[in-house]
KEVO-498998 format. One record per residue (C-alpha): x, y, z. Coordinates in nm, 3 decimals. Layout:
       u       v       w
       X       Y       Z
...
This chain:
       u       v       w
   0.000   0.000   0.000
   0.129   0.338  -0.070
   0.186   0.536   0.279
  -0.030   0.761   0.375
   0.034   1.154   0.262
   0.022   1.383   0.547
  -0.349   1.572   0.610
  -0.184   1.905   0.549
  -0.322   2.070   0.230
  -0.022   2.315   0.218
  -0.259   2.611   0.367
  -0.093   2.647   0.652
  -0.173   2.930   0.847
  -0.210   2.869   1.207
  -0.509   3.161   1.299
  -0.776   2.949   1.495
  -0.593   2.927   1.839
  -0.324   2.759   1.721
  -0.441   2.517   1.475
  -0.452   2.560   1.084
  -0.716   2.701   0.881
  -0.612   2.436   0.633
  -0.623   2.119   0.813
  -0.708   2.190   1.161
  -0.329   2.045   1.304
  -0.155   2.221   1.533
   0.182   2.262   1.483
   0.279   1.977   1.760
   0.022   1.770   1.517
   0.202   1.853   1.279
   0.525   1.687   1.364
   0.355   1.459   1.549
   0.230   1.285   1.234
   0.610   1.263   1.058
   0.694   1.055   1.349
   0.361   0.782   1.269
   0.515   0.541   1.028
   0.251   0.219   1.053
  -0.042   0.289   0.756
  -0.297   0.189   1.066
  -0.176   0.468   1.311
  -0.204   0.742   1.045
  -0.528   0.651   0.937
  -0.622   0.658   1.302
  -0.471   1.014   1.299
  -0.649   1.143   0.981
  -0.998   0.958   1.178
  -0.911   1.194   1.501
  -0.801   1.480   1.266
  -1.154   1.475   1.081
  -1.319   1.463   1.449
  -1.153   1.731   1.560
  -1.255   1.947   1.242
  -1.591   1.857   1.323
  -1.543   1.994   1.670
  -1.403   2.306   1.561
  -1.633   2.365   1.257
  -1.603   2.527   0.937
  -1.356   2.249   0.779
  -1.564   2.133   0.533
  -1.317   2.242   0.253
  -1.041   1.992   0.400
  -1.234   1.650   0.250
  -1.231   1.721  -0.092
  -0.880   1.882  -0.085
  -0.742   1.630   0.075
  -0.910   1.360  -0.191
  -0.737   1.530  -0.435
  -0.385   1.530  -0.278
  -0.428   1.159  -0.202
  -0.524   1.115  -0.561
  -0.270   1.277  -0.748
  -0.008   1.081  -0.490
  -0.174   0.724  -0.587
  -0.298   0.638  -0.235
  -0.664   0.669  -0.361
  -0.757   0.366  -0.162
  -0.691   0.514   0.163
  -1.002   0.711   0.115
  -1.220   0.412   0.151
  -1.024   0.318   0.477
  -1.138   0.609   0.586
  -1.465   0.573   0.694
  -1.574   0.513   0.309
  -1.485   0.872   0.255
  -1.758   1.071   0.378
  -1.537   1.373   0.423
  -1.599   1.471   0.110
């Protein structure tokens, strides 16, 4: 399987107390997630990621942006992993 592409869609502007309008990481998240090497644990990530953009609303832009990066990187099939991409 091809490994998992970071959640960051290169927006990158930390303005919501601390975490991106982007993706929602912080910028501990943000490292945090170079150090996850197993597939499992960063789909788990991506899974509390997504939660966590619930929680802080207005990320709705993130799921289809982040379809598209793991598209054009050939990990399409991690979308299905997670949760049958409904973050779109």
């Amino acid at each position: 399987m091809t490994e998992i592409p970071s959640p960051c869609i290169d927006v990158c502007k930390f303005k919501r107390q601390g975490h991106c309008l982007g993706c929602s990481m912080t910028k501990a998240q943000k490292s945090l997630f170079k150090q996850v090497k197993k597939d499992k644990h960063r789909i788990a990530f991506v899974q509390m990621l997504r939660q966590q953009q619930e929680a802080l609303g207005k990320y709705k832009h993130w799921g289809p942006a982040y379809a598209k990066k793991l598209a054009k990187k050939k990990a399409k099939a991690v979308w299905e992993k997670l949760a049958g991409g409904k973050f779109a």
